[in-house]
N, C-alpha and C positions, 0 to 999 in steps of 0.2 A: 223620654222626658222632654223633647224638645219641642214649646211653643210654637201656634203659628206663625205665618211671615205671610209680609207684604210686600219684602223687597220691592217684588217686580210692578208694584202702584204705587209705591212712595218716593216722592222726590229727595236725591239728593245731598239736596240744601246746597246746590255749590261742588266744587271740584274736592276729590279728597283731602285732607291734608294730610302730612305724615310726620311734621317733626316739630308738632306743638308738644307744648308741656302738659303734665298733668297730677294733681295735687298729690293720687295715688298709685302715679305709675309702677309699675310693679318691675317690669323690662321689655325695652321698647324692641318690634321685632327686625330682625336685619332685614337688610336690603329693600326696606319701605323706600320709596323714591321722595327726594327734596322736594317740599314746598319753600316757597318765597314764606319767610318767620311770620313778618304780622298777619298774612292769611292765615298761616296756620292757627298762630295762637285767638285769630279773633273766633275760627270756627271751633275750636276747643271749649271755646271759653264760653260760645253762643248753646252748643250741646250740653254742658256742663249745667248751665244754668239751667234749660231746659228739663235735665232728668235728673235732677239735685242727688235724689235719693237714690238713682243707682249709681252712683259716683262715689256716693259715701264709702269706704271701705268697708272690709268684710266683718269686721271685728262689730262693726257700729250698724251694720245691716241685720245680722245677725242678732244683736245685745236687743234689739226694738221688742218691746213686747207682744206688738202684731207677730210680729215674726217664730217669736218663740211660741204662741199660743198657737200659731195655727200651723206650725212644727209640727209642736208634740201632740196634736190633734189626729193632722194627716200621715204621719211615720205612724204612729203607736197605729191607727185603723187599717194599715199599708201594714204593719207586721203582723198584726193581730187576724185579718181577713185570708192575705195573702201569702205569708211567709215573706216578706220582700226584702230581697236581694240582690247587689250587683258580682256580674264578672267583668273584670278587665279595668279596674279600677286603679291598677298600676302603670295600666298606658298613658293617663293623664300628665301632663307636666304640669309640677308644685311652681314653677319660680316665672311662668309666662302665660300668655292668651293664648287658648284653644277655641276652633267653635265646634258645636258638639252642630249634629245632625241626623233627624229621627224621622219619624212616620208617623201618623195623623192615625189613632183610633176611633171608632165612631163616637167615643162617649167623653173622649179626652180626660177619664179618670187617673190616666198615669201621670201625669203632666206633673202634676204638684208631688208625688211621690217620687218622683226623680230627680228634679229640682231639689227639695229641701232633705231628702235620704242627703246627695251631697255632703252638703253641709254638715252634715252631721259627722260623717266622715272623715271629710279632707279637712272641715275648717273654710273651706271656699266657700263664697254662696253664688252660686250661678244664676247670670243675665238671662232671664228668657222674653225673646222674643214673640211677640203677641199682636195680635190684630188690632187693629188702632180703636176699633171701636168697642172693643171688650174692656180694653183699659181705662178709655173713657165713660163708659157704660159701668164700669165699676174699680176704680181709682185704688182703693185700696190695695190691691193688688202690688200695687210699685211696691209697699213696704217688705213685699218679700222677693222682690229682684226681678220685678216682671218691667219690661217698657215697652211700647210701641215700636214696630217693626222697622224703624227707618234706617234705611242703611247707611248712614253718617252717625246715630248713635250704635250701632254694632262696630262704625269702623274703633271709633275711639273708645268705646268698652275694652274691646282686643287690645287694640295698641297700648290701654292702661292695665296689660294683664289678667283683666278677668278671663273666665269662664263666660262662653257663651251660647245659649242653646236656640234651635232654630226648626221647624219643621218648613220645609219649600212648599209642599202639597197645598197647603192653607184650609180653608175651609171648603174648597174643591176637593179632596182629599178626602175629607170625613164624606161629604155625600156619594164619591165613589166606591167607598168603600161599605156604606150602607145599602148603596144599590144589590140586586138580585138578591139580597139577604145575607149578603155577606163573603159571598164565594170570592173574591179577590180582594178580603181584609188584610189579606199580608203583601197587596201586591203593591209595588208604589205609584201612586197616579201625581205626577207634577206636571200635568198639564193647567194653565189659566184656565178662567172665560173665555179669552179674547184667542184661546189654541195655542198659543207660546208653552213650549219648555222654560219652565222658570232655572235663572241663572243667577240672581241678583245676590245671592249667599257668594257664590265663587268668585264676584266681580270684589265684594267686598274682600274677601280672599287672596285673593290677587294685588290688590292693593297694598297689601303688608309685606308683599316683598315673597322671592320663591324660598321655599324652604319650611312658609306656614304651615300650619297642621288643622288640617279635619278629622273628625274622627264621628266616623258613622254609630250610632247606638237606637235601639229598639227595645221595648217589654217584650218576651216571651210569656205568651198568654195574654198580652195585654187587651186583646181585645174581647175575651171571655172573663175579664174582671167586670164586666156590668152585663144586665142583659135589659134589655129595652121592649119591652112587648109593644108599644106602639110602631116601632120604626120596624119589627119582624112580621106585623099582621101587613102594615104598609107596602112590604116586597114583596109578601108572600101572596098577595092579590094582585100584584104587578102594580098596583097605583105608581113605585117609581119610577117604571120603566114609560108609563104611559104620559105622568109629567112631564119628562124630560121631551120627549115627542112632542108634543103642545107647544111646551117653550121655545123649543128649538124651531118652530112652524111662523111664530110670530117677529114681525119686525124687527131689525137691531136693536133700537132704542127699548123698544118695550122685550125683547127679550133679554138684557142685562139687567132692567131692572127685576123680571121677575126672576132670573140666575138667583142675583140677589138676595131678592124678598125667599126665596127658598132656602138658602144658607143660612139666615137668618132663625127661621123658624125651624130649621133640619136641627139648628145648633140650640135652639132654646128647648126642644125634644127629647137632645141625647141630656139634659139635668136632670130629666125621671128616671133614671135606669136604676134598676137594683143591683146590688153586691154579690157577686158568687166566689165562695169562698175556695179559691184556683191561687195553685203558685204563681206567681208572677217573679220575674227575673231578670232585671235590665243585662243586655250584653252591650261593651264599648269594642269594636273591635279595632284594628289596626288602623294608624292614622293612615291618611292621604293626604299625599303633602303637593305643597303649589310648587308646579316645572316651571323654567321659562320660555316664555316662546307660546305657549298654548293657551287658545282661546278660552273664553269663561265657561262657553259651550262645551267644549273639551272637557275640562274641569269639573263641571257639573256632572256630567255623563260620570265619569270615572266615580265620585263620589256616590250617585244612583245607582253604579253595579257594585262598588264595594257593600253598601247597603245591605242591596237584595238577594247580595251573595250570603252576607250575616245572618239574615233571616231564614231565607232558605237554609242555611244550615243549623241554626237553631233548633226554628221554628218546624222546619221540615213538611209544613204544608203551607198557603197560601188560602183556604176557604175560611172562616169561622166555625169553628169547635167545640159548643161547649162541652159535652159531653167527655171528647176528648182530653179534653182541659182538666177536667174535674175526674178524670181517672187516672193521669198521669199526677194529677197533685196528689191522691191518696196515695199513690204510691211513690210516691216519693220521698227524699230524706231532705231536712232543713240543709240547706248551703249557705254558707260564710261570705260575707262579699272579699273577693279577692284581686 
């Protein structure tokens, strides 16, 4: 379920705070370290203002007609297609901030079915984290709990108890994952543009003090819920493999931007896909929770193998499947989220 992230290109805003207030704090997490008050509360108050509507409570996120409409639009096509269902839905804590942490599928059809299934569920409605320009590029979205990546609104989301969900990979992710046609869709690529291990999830993490909780979760099958005949004739000629080549040949400057100009159009791609009627199964597995003492990079990593560990034992392959997919859902029995 979990949106992309920008962490690792958006600013800050400023030093974290940790013991501002908040309208709907829910409970605040231990051993966050002291800010000086009025810092705190002005950057509370500066993000609050900023992301009005994910701030609202859940009762009042949830009640919004947007929200219900495209609910019961996206669960009802999400049971009715996929059978969809979660395991591990008891790992979650009712009474604090979690950040959830996922995997980028090529088509990012899960996204909104894990998100608002939620909800439906707990009563919760979960923060997801999104690329600044998808939310801007289409605004609506905030009304069902989406914001912009920056990591001072994830900090104060947490610290106000929500749910909050996150994929690090970004939009590097999906085009790795659509390369060579698909053989390494279950694999996790968090590498940037710029070659960096993305860490800025665990830094915000780390901020809330040791003892927080991550909790790794992925779709089983999710990447055989759509199928994209553009983006398969594309690998299947190599055209990806030989872009990237090209890219990679040309100047800095003009290779960021066409990085870019590629994720861009990779992403505006994967919204023709078709629906294949495949189980789909969100797993949350075991939190990982913040040590003291250890680096973000630390942190990170350990989160990336709990992941991959999940998956891999799910998922039990790392290629794309359909066929697979669609033999193991006939035979299969409806499951209960549990």
């Amino acid at each position: 379920m979990a949106p992309l992230e920008v962490f690792d290109t958006a600013s800050f805003h400023g030093n974290v705070r940790a013991d501002g207030g908040s309208g709907v704090n829910k409970r605040s997490p231990a051993g966050a370290a002291a800010k000086p008050k009025e810092e705190s509360l002005a950057g509370t108050v500066s993000v609050q203002r900023r992301e009005a509507l994910a701030f609202l409570s859940d009762e009042e996120i949830s009640a919004h007609p947007i929200y219900r409409t495209v609910q019961k639009v996206t669960c009802g096509a999400a049971y009715a297609m996929h059978g969809f269902s979660v395991e591990g839905w008891h790992r979650l804590p009712r009474s604090k901030g979690c950040l959830l942490v996922g995997i980028h599928t090529t088509h990012s059809g899960d996204i909104l079915p894990c998100m608002l299934h939620a909800q439906a569920v707990s009563g919760q409605v979960v923060r997801g984290l999104l690329h600044r320009l998808l939310v801007l590029a289409c605004p609506i979205i905030r009304y069902i709990g989406a914001v912009p990546g920056y990591r001072d609104t994830a900090y104060e989301l947490l610290k106000s108890g929500n749910w909050v969900a996150v994929i690090p990979g970004g939009a590097e992710e999906i085009m790795a994952h659509a390369t060579a046609n698909g053989k390494d869709a279950y694999t996790l690529s968090w590498e940037s543009a710029s070659g960096n291990q993305r860490a800025g999830f665990a830094k915000v993490a780390q901020s809330l003090g040791s003892g927080f909780e991550i909790y790794p979760c992925f779709s089983e099958n999710g990447e055989e819920m759509r199928f994209n005949p553009m983006i398969v004739l594309w690998a299947y000629l190599g055209l990806d493999v030989l872009c990237g080549r090209v890219i990679r040949m040309t100047p800095p400057l003009l290779c960021a931007f066409l990085i870019q100009m590629a994720v861009i159009i990779t992403f505006a791609v994967t919204n023709f896909s078709i629906p294949l009627p495949v189980k789909v199964t969100q797993h949350i597995g075991e939190a990982v929770t913040v040590r003291v003492g250890e680096s973000p990079e630390e942190l990170a990593l350990r989160v990336h193998d709990a992941l991959q560990a999940l998956i891999d034992a799910k998922q039990g392959r790392r290629h794309r499947d359909y066929w697979a997919a669609l033999r193991n859902t006939w035979g299969a029995r409806a499951v209960p989220d549990a």
